[in-house]
TORSETI-536688 format. One line per field, with one value per residue: residue number from 0; residue in three letters; chain; x, y, z of N, C-alpha, C in turn. Coordinates in steps of 0.1 Angstrom, whole numbers, plus 5000, padded with zeros to 4 digits. Layout:
N
n = c(NUM,...)
res = c(ala,...)
chain = c(A,...)
n_px = c(X,...)
n_py = c(Y,...)
n_pz = c(Z,...)
ca_px = c(X,...)
ca_py = c(Y,...)
ca_pz = c(Z,...)
c_px = c(X,...)
c_py = c(Y,...)
c_pz = c(Z,...)
***
This chain:
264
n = c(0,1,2,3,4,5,6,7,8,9,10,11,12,13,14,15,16,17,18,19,20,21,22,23,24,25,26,27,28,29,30,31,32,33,34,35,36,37,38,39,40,41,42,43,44,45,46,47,48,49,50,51,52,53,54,55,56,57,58,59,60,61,62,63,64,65,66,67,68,69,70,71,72,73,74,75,76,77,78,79,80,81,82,83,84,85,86,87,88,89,90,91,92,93,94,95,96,97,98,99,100,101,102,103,104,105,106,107,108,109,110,111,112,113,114,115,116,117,118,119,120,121,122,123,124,125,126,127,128,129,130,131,132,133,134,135,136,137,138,139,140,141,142,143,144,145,146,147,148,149,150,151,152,153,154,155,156,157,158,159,160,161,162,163,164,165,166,167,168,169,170,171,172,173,174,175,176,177,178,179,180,181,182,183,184,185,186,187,188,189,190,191,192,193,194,195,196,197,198,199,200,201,202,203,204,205,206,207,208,209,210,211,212,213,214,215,216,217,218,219,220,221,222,223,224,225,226,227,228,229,230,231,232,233,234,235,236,237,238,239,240,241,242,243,244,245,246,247,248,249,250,251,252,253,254,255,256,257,258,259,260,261,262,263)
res = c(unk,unk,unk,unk,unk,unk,unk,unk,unk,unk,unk,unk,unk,unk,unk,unk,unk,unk,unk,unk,unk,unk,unk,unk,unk,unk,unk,unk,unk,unk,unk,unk,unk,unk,unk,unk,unk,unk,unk,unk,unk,unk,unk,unk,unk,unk,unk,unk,unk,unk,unk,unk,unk,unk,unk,unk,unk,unk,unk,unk,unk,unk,unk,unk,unk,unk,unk,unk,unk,unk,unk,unk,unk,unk,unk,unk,unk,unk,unk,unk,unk,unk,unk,unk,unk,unk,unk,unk,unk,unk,unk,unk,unk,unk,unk,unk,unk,unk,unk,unk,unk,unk,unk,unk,unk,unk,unk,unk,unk,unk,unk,unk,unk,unk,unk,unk,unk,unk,unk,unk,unk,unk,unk,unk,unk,unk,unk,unk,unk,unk,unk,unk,unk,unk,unk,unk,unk,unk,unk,unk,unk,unk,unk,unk,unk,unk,unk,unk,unk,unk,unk,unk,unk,unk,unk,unk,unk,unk,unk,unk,unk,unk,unk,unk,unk,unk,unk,unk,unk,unk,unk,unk,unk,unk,unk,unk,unk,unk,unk,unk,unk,unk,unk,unk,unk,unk,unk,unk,unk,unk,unk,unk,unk,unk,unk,unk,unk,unk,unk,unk,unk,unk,unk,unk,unk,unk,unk,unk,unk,unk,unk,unk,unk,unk,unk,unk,unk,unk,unk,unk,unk,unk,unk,unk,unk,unk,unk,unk,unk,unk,unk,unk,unk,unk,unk,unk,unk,unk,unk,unk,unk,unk,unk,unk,unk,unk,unk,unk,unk,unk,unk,unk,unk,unk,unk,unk,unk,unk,unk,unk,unk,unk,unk,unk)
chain = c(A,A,A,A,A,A,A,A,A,A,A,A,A,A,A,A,A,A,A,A,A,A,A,A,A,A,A,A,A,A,A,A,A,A,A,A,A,A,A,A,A,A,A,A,A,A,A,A,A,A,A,A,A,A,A,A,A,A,A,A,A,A,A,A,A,A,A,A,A,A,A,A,A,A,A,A,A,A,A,A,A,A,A,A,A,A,A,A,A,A,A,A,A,A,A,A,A,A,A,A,A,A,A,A,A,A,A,A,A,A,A,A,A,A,A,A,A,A,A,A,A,A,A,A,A,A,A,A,A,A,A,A,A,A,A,A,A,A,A,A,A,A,A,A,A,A,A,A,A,A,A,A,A,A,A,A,A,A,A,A,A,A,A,A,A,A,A,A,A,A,A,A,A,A,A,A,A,A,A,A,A,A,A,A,A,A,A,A,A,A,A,A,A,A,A,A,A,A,A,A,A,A,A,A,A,A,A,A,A,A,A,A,A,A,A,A,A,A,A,A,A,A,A,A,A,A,A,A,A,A,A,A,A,A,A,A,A,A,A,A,A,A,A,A,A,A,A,A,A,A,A,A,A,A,A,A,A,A,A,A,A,A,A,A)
n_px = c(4559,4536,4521,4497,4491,4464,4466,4457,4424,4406,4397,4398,4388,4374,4380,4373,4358,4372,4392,4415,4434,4448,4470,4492,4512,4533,4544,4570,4587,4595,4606,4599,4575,4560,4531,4519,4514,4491,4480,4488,4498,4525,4520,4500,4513,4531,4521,4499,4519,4541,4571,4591,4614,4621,4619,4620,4614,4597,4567,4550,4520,4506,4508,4490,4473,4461,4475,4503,4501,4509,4536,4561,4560,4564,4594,4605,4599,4616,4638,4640,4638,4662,4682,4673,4668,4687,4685,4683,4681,4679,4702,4728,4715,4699,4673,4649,4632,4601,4591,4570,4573,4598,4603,4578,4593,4614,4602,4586,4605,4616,4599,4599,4621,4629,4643,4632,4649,4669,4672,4679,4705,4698,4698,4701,4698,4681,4671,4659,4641,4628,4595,4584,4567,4571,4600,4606,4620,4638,4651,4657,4641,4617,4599,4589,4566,4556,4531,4519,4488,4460,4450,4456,4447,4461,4483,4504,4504,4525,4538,4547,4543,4525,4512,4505,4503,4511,4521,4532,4554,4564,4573,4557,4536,4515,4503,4483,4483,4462,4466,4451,4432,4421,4404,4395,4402,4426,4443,4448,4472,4491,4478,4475,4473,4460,4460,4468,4460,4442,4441,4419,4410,4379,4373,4366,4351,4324,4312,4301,4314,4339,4339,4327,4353,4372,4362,4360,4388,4407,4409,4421,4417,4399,4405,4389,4393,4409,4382,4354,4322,4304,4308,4314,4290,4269,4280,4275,4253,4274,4288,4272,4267,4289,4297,4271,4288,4311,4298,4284,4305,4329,4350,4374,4359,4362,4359,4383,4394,4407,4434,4435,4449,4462,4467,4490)
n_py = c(5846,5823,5807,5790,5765,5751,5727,5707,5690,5670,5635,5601,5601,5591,5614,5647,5679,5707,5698,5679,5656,5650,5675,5693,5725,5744,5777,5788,5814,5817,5792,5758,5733,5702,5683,5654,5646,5648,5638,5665,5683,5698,5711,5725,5745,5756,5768,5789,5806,5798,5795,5761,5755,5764,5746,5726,5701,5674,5655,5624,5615,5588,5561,5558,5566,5584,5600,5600,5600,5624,5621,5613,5629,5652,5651,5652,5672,5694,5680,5683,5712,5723,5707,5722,5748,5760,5760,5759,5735,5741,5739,5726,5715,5696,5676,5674,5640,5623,5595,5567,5542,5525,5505,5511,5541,5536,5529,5550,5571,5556,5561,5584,5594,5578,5573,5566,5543,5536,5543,5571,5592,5615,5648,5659,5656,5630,5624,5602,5598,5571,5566,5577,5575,5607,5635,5640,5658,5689,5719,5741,5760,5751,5726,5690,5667,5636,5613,5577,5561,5544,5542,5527,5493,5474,5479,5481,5454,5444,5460,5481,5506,5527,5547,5582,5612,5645,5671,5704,5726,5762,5797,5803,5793,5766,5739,5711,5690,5667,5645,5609,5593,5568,5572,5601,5608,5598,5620,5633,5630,5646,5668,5676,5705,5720,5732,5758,5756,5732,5711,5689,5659,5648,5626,5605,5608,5620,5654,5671,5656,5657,5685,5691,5674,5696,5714,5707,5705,5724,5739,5766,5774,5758,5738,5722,5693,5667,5660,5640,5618,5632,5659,5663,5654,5675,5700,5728,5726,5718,5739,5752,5738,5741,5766,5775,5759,5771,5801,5795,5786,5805,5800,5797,5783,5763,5753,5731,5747,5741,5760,5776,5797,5808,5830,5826)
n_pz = c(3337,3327,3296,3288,3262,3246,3219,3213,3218,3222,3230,3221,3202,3163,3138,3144,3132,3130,3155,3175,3184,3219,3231,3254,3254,3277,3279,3296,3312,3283,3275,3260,3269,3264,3268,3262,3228,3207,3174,3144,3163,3161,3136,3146,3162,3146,3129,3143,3152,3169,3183,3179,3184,3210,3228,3251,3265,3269,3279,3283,3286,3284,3263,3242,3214,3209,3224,3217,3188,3172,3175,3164,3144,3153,3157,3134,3128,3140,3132,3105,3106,3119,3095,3073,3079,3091,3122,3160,3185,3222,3248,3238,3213,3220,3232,3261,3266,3278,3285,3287,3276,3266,3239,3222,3216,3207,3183,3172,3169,3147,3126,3123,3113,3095,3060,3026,3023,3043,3082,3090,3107,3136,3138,3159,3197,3217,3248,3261,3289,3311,3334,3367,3401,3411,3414,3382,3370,3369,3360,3372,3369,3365,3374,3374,3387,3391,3392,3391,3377,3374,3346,3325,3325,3331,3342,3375,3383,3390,3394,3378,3361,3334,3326,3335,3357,3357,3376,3377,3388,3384,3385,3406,3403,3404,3382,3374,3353,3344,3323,3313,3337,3360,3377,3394,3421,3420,3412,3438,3453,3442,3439,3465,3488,3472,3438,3413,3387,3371,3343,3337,3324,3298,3290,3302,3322,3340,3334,3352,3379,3374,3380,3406,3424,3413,3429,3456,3465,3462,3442,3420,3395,3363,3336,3314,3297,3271,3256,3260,3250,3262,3264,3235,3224,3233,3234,3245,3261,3285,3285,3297,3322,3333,3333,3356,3381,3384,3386,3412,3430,3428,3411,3388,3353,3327,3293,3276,3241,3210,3199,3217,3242,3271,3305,3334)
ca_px = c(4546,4533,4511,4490,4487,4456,4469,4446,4421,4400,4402,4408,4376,4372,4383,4362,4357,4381,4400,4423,4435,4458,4485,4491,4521,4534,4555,4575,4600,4602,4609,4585,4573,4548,4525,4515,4522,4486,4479,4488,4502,4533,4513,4489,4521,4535,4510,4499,4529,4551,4588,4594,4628,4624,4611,4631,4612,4587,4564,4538,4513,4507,4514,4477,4472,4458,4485,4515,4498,4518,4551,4570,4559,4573,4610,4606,4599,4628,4651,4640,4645,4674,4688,4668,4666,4703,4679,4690,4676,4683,4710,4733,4709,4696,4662,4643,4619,4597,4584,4567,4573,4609,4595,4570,4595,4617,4595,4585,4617,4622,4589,4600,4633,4633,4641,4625,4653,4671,4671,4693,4708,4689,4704,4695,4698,4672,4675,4651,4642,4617,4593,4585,4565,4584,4601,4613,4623,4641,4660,4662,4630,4605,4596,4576,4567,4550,4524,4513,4478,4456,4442,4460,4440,4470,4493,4503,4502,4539,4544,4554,4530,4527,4501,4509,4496,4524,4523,4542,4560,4570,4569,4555,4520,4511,4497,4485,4482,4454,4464,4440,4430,4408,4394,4399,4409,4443,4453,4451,4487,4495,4470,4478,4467,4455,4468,4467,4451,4439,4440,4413,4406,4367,4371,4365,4346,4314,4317,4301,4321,4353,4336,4325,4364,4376,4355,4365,4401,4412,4416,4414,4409,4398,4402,4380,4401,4402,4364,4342,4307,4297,4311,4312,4275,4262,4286,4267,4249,4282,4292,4261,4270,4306,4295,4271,4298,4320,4293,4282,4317,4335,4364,4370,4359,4363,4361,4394,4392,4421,4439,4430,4459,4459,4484,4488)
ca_py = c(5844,5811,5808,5774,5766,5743,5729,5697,5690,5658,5622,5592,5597,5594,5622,5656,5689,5717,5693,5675,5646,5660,5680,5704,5731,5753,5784,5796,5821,5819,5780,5751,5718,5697,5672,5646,5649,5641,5646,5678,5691,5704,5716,5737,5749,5763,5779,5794,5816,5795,5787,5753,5755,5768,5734,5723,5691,5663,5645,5619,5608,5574,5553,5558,5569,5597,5609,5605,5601,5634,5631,5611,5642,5665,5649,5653,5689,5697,5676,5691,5729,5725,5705,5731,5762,5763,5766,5749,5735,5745,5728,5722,5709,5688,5676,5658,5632,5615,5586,5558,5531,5521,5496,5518,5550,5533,5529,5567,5577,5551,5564,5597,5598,5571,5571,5556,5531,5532,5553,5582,5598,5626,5664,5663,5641,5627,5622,5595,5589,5566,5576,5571,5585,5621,5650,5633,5665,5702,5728,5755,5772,5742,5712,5686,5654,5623,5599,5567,5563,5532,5543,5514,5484,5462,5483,5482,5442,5436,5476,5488,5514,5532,5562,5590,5621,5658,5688,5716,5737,5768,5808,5808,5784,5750,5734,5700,5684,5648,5630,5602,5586,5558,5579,5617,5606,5591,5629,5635,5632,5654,5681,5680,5713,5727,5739,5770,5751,5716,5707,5678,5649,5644,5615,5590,5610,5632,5668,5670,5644,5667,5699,5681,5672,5706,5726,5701,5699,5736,5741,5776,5773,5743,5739,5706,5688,5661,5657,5631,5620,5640,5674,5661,5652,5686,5713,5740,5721,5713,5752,5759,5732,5748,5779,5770,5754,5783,5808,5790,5780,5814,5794,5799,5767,5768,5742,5740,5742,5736,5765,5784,5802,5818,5832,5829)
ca_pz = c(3332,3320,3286,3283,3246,3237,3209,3209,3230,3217,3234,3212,3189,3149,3131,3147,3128,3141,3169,3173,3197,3227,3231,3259,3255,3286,3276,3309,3307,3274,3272,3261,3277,3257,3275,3251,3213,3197,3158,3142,3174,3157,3129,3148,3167,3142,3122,3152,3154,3180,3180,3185,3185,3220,3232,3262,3269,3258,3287,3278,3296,3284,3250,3236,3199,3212,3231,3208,3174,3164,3184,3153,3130,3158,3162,3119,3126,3149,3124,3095,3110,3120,3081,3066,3081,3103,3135,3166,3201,3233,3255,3229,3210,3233,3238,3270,3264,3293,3278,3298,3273,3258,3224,3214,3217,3194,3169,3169,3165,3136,3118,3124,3105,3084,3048,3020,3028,3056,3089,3092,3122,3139,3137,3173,3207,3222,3263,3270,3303,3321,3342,3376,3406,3423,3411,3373,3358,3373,3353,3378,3365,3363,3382,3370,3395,3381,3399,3386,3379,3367,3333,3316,3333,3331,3351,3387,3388,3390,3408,3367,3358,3319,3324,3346,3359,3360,3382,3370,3399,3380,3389,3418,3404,3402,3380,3374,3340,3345,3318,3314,3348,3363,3388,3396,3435,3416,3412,3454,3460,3433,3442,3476,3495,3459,3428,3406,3375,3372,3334,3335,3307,3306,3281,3310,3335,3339,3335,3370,3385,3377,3386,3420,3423,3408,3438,3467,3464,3466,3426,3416,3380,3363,3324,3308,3281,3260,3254,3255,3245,3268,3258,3219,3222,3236,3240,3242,3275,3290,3287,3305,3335,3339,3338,3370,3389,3382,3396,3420,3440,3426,3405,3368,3353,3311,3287,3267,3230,3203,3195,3228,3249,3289,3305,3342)
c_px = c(4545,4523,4510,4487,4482,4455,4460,4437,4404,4401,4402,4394,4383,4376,4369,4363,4363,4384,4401,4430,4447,4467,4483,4505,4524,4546,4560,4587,4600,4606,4597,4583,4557,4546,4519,4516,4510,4486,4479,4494,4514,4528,4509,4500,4525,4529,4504,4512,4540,4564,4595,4604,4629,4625,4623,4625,4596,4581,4551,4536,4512,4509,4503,4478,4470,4461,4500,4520,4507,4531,4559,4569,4568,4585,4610,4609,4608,4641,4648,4642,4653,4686,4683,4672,4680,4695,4683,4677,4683,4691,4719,4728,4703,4683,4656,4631,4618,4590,4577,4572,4583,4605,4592,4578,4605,4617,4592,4596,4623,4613,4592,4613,4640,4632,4635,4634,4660,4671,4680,4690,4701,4701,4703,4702,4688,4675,4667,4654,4623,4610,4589,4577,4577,4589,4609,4620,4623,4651,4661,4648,4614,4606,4589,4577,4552,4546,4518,4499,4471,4446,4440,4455,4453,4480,4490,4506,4518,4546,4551,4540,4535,4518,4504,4506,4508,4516,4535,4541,4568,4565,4559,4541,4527,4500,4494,4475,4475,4463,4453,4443,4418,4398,4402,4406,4422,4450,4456,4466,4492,4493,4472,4468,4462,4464,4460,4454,4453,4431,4433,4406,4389,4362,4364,4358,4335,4318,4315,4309,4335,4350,4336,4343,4369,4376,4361,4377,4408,4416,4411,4410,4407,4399,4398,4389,4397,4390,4365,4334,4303,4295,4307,4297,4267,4269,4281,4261,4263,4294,4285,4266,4281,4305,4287,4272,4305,4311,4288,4294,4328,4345,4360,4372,4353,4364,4373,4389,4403,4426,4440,4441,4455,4471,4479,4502)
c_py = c(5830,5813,5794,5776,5749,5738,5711,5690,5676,5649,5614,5587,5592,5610,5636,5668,5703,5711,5683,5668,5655,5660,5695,5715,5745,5761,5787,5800,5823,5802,5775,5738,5715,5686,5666,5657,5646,5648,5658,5686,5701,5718,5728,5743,5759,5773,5786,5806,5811,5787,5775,5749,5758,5756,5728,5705,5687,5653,5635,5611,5593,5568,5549,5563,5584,5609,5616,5604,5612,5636,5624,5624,5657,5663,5656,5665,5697,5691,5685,5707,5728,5721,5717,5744,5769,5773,5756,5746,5736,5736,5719,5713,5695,5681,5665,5652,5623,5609,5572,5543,5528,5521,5507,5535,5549,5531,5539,5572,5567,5558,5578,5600,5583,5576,5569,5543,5522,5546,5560,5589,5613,5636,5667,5654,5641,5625,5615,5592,5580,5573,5570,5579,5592,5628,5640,5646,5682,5707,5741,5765,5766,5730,5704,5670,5648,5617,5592,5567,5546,5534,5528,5503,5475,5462,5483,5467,5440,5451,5484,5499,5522,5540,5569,5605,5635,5668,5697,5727,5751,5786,5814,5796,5768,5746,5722,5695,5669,5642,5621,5596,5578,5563,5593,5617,5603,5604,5639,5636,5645,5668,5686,5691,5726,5732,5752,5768,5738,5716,5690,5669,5646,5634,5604,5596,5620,5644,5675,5667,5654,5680,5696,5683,5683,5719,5722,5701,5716,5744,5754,5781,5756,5745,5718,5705,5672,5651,5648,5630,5627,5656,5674,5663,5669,5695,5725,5736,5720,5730,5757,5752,5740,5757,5783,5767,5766,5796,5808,5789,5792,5814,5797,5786,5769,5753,5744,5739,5745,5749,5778,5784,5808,5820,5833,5831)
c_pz = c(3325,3311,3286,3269,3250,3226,3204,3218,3228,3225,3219,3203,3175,3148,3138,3136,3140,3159,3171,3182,3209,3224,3240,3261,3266,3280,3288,3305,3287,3269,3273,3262,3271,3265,3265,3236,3206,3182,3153,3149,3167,3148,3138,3157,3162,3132,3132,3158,3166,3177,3183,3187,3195,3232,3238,3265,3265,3275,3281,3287,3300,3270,3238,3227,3204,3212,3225,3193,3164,3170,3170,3144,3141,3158,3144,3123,3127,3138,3109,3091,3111,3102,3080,3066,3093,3118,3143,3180,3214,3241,3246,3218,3214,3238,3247,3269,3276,3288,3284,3291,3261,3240,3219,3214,3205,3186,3166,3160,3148,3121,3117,3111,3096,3068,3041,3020,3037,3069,3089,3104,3121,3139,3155,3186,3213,3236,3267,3280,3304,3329,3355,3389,3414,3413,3395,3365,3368,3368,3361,3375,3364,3371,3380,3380,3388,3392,3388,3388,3375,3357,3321,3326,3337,3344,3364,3395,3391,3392,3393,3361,3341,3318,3334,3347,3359,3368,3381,3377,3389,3383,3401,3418,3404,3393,3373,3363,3344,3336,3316,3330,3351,3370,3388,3410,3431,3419,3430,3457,3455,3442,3453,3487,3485,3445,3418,3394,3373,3358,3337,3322,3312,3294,3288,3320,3331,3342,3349,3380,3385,3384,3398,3426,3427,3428,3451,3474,3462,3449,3422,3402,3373,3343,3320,3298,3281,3264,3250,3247,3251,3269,3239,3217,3217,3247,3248,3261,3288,3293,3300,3325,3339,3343,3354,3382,3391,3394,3408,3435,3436,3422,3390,3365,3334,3305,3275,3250,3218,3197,3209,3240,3258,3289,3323,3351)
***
């Protein structure tokens, strides 16, 4: 069984009322894989009743505030359980991180466990890797492959890319985590001959425009995340569209919202 946890489902607004920039957490088996780290993510983790100690692995999308506004407060978390509370992480304490962007990974990690005067060593290990498109990540129970996308305007010119899209091969589904993207056609390779659930960002795109997408492309569930103006604006309208699409084309098509768990 796989459980999706919603644990923030915002884009890269001002401060909203009940929600909270991204963070998407997959439970499988019993193990947990977080796609971006935004604000609070830990937080609403663990007040939420979930064990992050179980936490096998760390992917991020791209190097936006958005995305990994809360990952320095989660390495704290993980170091502070473990001093604290003699809890451990999995793989001899072990954890993998998929990070697109070196610099800015080493400053997390400095902001994370610094002092008031100098840095002290983590309780933990970190496993950075780079990322890259194709299969970047298999434990025997999960699969996650990485394409490059062009969110970041800059990328692509010199064939180095720093935003990237996941599909997550596990128990038999698929499903494929956007990310931010320039266009919705970026996630074509990915999607292939369809997937299970197509987690889409509708920060950058009409709620249409993904539905459209959603229905064409073989996707049998669709969940809307981190919102726009266009959902922010007039939710309530943007329920009513989904819902339309949904009965219309006979797919379940939901808008995510921050604290909000499935199980498929």
């Amino acid at each position: 069984m796989i459980k999706i946890h919603f644990l923030g489902t915002c884009s890269g607004t001002e401060p909203m009322k009940n929600m909270h920039h991204t963070s998407t957490l997959l439970d499988i088996g019993g193990s947990l894989y977080w796609f971006d780290a935004g604000e609070c993510c830990v937080h609403t983790a663990v007040t939420s009743g979930i064990d992050i100690m179980k936490s096998e692995a760390i992917f991020v999308t791209h190097p936006h505030i958005d995305h990994i506004g809360g990952l320095a407060n989660l390495f704290f978390a993980f170091d502070k359980m473990i001093g604290m509370h003699k809890k451990s992480l999995p793989n001899g304490n072990t954890l993998e991180v998929f990070f697109p962007e070196h610099n800015t990974f080493e400053a997390i990690k400095t902001v994370a466990l610094s002092g008031s005067i100098s840095l002290r060593d983590f309780r933990f290990t970190l496993n950075e890797h780079g990322i890259s498109d194709g299969v970047i990540f298999d434990d025997g129970k999960v699969r996650v492959k990485a394409k490059s996308n062009h969110h970041l305007k800059d990328d692509g010119a010199d064939g180095v890319f720093h935003a990237f899209s996941y599909l997550v091969e596990a128990e038999g589904k698929r499903i494929l985590l956007s990310g931010d993207v320039k266009s919705p056609s970026e996630l074509d390779y990915l999607i292939s001959d369809g997937v299970d659930l197509l987690v889409m960002e509708t920060g950058h795109h009409k709620v249409s425009d993904v539905c459209e997408y959603a229905v064409s492309h073989n996707v049998k569930a669709l969940r809307l995340n981190h919102h726009g103006r266009e959902i922010l604006g007039n939710r309530v309208a943007a329920e009513e569209l989904t819902a339309s699409y949904a009965e219309r084309y006979g797919i379940s098509i939901k808008l995510a919202y921050d604290g909000m768990t499935e199980e498929y």
